[in-house]
LOTORNU-495857 format. One line per field, with one value per residue (C-alpha): y, x, z. Coordinates in nm, 3 decimals. Layout:
// residues N
y = Y|...
x = X|...
z = Z|...
// end
This chain:
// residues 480
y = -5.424|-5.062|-5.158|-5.441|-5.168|-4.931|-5.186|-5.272|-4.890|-4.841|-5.142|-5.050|-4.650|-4.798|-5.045|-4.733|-4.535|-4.829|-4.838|-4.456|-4.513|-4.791|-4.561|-4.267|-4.454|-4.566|-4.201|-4.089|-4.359|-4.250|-3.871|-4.055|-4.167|-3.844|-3.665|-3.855|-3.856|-3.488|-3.463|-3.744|-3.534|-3.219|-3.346|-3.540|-3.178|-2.993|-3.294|-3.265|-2.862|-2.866|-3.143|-2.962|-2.630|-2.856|-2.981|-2.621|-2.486|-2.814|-2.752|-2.429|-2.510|-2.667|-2.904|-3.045|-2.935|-3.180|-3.200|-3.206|-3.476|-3.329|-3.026|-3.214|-3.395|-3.104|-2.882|-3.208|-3.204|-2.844|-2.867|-3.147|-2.971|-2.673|-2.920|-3.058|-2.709|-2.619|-2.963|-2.879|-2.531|-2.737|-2.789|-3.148|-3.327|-3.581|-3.335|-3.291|-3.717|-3.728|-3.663|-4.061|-4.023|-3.764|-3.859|-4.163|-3.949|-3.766|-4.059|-4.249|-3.860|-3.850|-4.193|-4.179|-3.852|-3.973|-4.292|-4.032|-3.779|-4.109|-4.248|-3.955|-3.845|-4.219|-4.149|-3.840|-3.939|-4.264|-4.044|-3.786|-4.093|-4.221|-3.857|-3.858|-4.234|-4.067|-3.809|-4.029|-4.238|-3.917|-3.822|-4.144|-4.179|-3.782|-3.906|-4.210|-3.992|-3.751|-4.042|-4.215|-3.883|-3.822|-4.172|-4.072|-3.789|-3.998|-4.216|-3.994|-3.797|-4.138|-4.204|-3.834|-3.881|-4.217|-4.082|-3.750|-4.012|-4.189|-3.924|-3.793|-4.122|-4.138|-3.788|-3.837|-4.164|-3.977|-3.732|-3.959|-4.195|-3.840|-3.765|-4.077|-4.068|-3.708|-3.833|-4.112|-3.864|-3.619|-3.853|-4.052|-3.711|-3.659|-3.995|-3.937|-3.576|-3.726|-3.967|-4.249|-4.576|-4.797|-5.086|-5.403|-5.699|-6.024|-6.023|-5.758|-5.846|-5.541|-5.453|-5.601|-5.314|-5.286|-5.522|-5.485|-5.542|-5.741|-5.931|-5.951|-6.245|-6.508|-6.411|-6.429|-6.719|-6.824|-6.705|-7.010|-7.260|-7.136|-7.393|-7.240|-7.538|-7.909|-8.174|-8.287|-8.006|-7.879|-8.129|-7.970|-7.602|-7.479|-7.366|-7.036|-6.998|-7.159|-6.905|-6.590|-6.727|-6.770|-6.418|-6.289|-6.479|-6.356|-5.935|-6.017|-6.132|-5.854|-5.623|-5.687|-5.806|-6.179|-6.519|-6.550|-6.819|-7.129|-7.182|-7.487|-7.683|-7.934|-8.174|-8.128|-8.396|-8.517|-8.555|-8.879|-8.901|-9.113|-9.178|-9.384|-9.558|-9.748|-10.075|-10.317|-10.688|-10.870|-10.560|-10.505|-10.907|-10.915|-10.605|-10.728|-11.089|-11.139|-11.130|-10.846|-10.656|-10.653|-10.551|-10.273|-10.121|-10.189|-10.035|-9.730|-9.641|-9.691|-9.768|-9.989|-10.079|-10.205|-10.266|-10.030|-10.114|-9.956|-10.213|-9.868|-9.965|-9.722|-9.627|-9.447|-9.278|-9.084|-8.785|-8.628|-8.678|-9.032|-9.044|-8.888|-9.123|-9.418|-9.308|-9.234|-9.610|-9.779|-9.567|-9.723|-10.051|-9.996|-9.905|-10.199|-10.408|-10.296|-10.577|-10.850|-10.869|-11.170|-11.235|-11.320|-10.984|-10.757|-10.913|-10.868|-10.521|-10.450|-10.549|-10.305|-10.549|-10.917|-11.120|-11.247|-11.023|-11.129|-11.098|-11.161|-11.349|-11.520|-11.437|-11.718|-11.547|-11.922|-11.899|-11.866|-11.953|-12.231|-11.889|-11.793|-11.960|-11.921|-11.671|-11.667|-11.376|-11.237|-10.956|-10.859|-10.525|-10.433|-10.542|-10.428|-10.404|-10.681|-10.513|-10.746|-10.669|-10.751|-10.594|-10.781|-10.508|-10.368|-10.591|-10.895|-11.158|-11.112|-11.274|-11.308|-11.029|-11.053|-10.739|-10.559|-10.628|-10.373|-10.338|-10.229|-10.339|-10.424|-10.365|-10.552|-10.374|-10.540|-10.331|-10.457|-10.327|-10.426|-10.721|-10.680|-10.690|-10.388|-10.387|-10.064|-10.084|-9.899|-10.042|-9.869|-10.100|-10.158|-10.470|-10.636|-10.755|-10.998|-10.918|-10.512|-10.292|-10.158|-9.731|-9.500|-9.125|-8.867|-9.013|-8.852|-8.955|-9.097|-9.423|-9.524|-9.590|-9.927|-10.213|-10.504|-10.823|-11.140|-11.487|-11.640|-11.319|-11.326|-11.058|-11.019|-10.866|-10.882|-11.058|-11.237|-11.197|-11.489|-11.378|-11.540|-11.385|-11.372|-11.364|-11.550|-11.666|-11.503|-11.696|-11.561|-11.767|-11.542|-11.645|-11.542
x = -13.381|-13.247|-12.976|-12.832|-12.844|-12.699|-12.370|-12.321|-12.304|-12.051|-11.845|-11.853|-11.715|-11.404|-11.308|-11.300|-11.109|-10.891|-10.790|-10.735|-10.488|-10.321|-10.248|-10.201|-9.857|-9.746|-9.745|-9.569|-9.289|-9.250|-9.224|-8.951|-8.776|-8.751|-8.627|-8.369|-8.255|-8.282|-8.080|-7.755|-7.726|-7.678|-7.461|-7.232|-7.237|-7.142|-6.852|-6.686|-6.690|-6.516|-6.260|-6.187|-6.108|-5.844|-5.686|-5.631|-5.521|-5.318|-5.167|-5.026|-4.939|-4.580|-4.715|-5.049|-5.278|-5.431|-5.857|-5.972|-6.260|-6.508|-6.521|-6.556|-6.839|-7.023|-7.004|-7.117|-7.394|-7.477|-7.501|-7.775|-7.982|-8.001|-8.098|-8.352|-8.475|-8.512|-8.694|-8.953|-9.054|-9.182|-9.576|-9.583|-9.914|-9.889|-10.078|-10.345|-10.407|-10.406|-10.198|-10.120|-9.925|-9.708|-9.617|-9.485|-9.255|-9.151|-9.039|-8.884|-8.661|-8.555|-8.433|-8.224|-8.059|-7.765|-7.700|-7.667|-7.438|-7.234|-7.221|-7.119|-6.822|-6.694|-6.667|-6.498|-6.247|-6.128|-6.073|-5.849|-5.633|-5.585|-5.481|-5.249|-5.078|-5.048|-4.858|-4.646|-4.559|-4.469|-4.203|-4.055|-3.997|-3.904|-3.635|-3.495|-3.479|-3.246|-3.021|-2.985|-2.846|-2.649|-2.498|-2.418|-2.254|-2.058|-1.927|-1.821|-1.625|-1.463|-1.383|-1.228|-0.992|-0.889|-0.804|-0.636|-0.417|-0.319|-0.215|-0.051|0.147|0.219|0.357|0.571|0.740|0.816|1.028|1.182|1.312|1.415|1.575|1.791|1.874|1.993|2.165|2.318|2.437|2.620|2.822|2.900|3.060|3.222|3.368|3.510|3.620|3.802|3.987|3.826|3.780|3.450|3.512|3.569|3.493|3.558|3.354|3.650|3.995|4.181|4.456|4.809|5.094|5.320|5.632|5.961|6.045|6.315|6.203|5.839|5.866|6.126|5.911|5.538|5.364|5.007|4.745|4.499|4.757|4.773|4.529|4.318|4.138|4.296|4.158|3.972|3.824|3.730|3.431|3.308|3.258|3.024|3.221|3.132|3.280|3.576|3.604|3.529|3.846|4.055|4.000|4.044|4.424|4.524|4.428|4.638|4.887|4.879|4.848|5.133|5.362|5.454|5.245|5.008|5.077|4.939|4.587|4.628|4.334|4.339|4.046|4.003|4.111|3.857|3.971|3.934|3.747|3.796|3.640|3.681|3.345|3.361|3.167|3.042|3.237|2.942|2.820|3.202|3.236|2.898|2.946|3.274|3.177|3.295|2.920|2.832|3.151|3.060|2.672|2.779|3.053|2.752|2.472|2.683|2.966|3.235|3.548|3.669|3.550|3.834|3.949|4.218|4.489|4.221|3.949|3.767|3.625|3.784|3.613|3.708|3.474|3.525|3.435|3.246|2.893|2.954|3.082|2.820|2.499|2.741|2.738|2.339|2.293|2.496|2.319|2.001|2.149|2.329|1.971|1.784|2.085|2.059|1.787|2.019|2.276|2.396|2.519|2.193|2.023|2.305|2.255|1.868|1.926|2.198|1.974|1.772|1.482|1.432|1.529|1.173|0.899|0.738|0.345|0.219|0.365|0.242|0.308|0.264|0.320|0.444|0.341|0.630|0.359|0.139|-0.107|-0.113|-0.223|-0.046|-0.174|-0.127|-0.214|-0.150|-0.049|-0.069|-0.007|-0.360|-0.362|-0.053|-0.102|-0.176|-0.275|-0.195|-0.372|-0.725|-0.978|-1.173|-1.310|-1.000|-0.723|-0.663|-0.482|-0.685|-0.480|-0.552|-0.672|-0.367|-0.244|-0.004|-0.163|-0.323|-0.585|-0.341|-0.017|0.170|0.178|0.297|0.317|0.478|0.644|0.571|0.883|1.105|0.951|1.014|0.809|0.843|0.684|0.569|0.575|0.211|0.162|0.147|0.400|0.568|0.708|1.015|1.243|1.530|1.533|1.578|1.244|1.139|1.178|0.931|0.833|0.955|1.144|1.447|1.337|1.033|1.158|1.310|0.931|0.970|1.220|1.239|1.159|1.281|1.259|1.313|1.315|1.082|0.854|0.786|0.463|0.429|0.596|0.367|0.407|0.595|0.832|0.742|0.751|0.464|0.524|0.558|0.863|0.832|0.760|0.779|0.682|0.737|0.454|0.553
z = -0.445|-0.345|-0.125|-0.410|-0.624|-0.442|-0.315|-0.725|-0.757|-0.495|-0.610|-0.979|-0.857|-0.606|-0.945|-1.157|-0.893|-0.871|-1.253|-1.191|-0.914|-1.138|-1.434|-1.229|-1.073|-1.420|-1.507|-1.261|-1.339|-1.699|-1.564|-1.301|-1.563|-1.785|-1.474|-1.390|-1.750|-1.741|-1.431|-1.541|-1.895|-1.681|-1.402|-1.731|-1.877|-1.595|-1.472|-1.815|-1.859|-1.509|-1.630|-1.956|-1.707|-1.509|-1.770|-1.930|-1.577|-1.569|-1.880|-1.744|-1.414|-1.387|-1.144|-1.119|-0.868|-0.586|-0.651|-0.340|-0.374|-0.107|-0.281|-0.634|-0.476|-0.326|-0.635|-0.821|-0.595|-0.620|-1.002|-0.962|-0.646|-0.929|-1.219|-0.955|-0.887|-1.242|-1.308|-1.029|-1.156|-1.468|-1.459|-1.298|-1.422|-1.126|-0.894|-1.110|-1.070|-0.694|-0.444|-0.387|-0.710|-0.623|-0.260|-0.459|-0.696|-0.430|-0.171|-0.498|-0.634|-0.274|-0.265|-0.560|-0.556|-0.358|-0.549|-0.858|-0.689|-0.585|-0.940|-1.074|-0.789|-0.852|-1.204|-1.182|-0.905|-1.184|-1.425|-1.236|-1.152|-1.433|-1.575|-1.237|-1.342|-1.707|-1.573|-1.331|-1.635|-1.843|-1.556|-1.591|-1.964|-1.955|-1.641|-1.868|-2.177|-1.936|-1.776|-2.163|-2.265|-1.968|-2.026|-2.386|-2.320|-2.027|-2.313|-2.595|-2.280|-2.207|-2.611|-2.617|-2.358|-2.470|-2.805|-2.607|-2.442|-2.680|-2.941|-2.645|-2.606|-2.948|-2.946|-2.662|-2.800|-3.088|-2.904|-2.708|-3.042|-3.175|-2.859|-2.854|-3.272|-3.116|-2.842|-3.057|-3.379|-3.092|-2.912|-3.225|-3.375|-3.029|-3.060|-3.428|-3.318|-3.021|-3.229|-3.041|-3.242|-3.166|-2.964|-3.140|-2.843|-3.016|-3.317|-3.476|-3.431|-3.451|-3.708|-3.584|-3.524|-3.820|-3.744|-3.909|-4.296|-4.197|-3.980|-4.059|-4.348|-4.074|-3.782|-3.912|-3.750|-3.902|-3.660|-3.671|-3.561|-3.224|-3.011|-2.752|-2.578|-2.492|-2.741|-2.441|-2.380|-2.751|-2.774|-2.470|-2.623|-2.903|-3.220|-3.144|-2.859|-2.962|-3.264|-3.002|-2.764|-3.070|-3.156|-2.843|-2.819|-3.134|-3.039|-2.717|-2.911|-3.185|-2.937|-2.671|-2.979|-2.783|-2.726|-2.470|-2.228|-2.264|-2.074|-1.903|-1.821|-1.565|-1.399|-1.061|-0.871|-0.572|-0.239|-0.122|0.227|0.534|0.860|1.136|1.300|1.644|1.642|1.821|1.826|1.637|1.452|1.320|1.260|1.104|0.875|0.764|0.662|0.300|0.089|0.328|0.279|-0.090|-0.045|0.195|-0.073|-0.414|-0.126|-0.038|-0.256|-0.038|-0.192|0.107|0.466|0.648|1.040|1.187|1.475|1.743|1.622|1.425|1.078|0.864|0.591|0.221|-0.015|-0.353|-0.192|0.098|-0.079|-0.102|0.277|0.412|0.251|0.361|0.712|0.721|0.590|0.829|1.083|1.010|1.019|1.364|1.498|1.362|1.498|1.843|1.936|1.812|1.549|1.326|0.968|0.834|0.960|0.860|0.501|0.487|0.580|0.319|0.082|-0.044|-0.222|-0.253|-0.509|-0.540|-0.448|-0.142|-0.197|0.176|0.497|0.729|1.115|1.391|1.720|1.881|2.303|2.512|2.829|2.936|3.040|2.660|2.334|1.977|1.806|1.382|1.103|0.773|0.606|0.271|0.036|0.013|0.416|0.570|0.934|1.217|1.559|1.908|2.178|2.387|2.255|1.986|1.799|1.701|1.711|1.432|1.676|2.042|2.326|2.676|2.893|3.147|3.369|3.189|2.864|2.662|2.423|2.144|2.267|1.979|1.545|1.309|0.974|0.598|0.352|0.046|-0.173|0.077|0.176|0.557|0.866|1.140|1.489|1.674|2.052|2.123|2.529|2.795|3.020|2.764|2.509|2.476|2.174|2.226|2.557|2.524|2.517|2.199|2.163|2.319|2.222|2.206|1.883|1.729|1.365|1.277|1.114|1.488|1.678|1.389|1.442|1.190|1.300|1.129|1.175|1.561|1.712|2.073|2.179|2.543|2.684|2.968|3.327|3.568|3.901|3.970|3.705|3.435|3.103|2.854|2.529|2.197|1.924|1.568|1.301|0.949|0.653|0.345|0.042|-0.270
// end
């Protein structure tokens, strides 16, 4: 019965102790609490004393100093180790409850210190840059300010010496007009001083010398009947010029006291011009056919085209011009003759257009071989070349691929205003017309690599070698 007792006893004491210890703790947590309050009031106090100090010394200082935030921090931290201090001289009830209590307060004042010293330092550090941006931004706006003015005063400079410039512009024109009026009044007076009349040019006939009494009234002819320009010429001239050379006769007259002679005006005659050309028999015979006579003088000008004794064509234009675009037309004819010459060609060459334009033609290339096959295109304005030759890809009429052959031997191009087929020799062995080989480069004028073709001329290729010529008989059917 003892020993129950006794264990209840002991069990009812370590519950009370228990309830002891719990209060004890939250007692020392409320006293925590108040000292840590304690201790952020002071630290606040002592941060913004020593802010309100900088910015005084600040205030004076031209520049702001540099805070050096290690030293911030341990002054900061000196202020609270003396607020601690001061709080642990106060009577502390905790060690009057146990010591379990205040080993707690301890451990937990320990633990916290630094986090408040951090706190605070952070705090402080923010708020000196912020004053430092402030600043910054005060420069700038004070730096604008100075460059707005400077520009200000750039401009009204500017504005002054335009307006100095131009009063001094002003002023000098001035002087100068007065200078001339001067100039002008002082050699006028010299003038009149001198005894030196103005000039009168032709817009003042001058007064006539005084003639005779006795003769004055037989002799006097009227002034205006006196006729300057031929009647042939007078609807040539303006009236005032007209008017100005009648004045200017009648002072010559006044003046030298007899006529003036007569201008005569004459047209100048043109020299006729000749040349002699030497020709070929069918050339001269073809050139010289009746209807081609006439188209050569309406093509050229000429006034005649006629045979000397030698057998030269002798030819007469107006004038040298005339001669000389003559000669470069029957030039080109003479070249486009040199692969065969008759009356019909020398016609079609004279002629300058169809009658009827000629819309497209059709060439038939007719074989002149049993070893080649006729060949036929077209050519049109909107299409005007035909390529001959053996490749496929490029050429319009492909014959066959014989040696001496090329790829692109031959072109056959239309004119459409002229209505006329040309053929450009583009081998490399080589291509025959009527028997004599088209031109080669180098070419003296462009316009000779092209000779017309016409109806039943033959183009030659190429020669086998048994000496047998390839090639094919033009045939042109013009389609209107």
């Amino acid at each position: 019965g003892k020993a129950k007792a006794d264990g209840k006893a002991k069990a009812d004491g370590k519950a009370k102790e228990a309830k002891k210890d719990t209060k004890a703790p939250a007692k020392a947590g409320g006293e925590k609490e108040e000292r840590r309050q304690a201790a952020a009031e002071a630290a606040a106090a002592a941060a913004s004393k020593k802010r309100k100090s900088k910015e005084v010394e600040g205030k004076k200082a031209k520049e702001p100093e540099v805070v050096d935030e290690e030293l911030d921090t341990r002054t900061l931290q000196q202020g609270v180790v003396e607020v601690e201090e001061v709080a642990e001289k106060k009577p502390s009830k905790v060690a009057k409850k146990g010591a379990v209590a205040v080993a707690a307060l301890s451990d937990s004042e320990e633990d916290e210190k630094p986090a408040i010293i951090k706190k605070l330092g952070q705090a402080d550090q923010s708020h000196s840059e912020e004053e430092k941006e402030k600043e910054k931004e005060k420069e700038k706006e004070k730096d604008k300010d100075k460059k707005r003015g400077r520009d200000a005063e750039k401009g009204k400079e500017k504005e002054k010496e335009k307006e100095r410039r131009r009063r001094k512009d002003e002023s000098s024109e001035e002087e100068e007009s007065n200078d001339s009026e001067e100039e002008d009044a002082r050699r006028r007076q010299r003038r009149k001083d001198a005894g030196i009349r103005p000039a009168s040019g032709f817009g003042q006939m001058p007064e006539p010398p005084a003639a005779p009494a006795a003769i004055a009234a037989e002799e006097a002819v009227p002034m205006m009947e006196v006729a300057v320009l031929p009647p042939q010429f007078q609807g040539l001239v303006s009236s005032d010029l007209q008017s100005d050379l009648m004045r200017m006769k009648q002072a010559v007259q006044a003046a030298t006291g007899a006529p003036a002679a007569e201008p005569r005006f004459q047209i100048p005659k043109e020299e006729v011009a000749e040349t002699k050309l030497k020709m070929g028999d069918s050339l001269r015979s073809s050139l010289l056919d009746p209807e081609n006579e006439e188209r050569l003088l309406a093509r050229t000008g000429l006034l005649s085209a006629t045979v000397g004794e030698d057998n030269q064509v002798v030819l007469r234009a107006p004038n040298k011009q005339a001669l000389k675009e003559a000669m470069s037309c029957l030039a080109r004819l003479a070249h486009h003759c040199q692969w065969g010459c008759n009356v019909h060609k020398v016609g079609q060459l004279l002629c300058e257009k169809p009658k009827d334009a000629i819309q497209s033609v059709v060439v038939r290339l007719a074989a002149t071989s049993s070893r080649m096959t006729t060949q036929e295109g077209r050519v049109t304005k909107s299409n005007p070349k035909l390529r001959v030759g053996t490749e496929a890809g490029v050429c319009q009429i492909v014959v066959e691929s014989i040696t001496g052959i090329s790829r692109k031997h031959l072109t056959v191009t239309f004119e459409h205003e002229k209505g006329a087929c040309y053929v450009q020799d583009m081998s490399t062995n080589g291509t025959r017309l009527n028997g004599k080989r088209l031109p080669r480069p180098p070419y003296k004028n462009p316009l000779d690599a092209r000779v017309r073709i016409f109806h039943g001329d033959e183009l030659v290729l190429a020669t086998a070698h048994d000496g047998e010529e390839l090639g094919f008989v033009v045939n042109l059917h013009e389609l209107s």
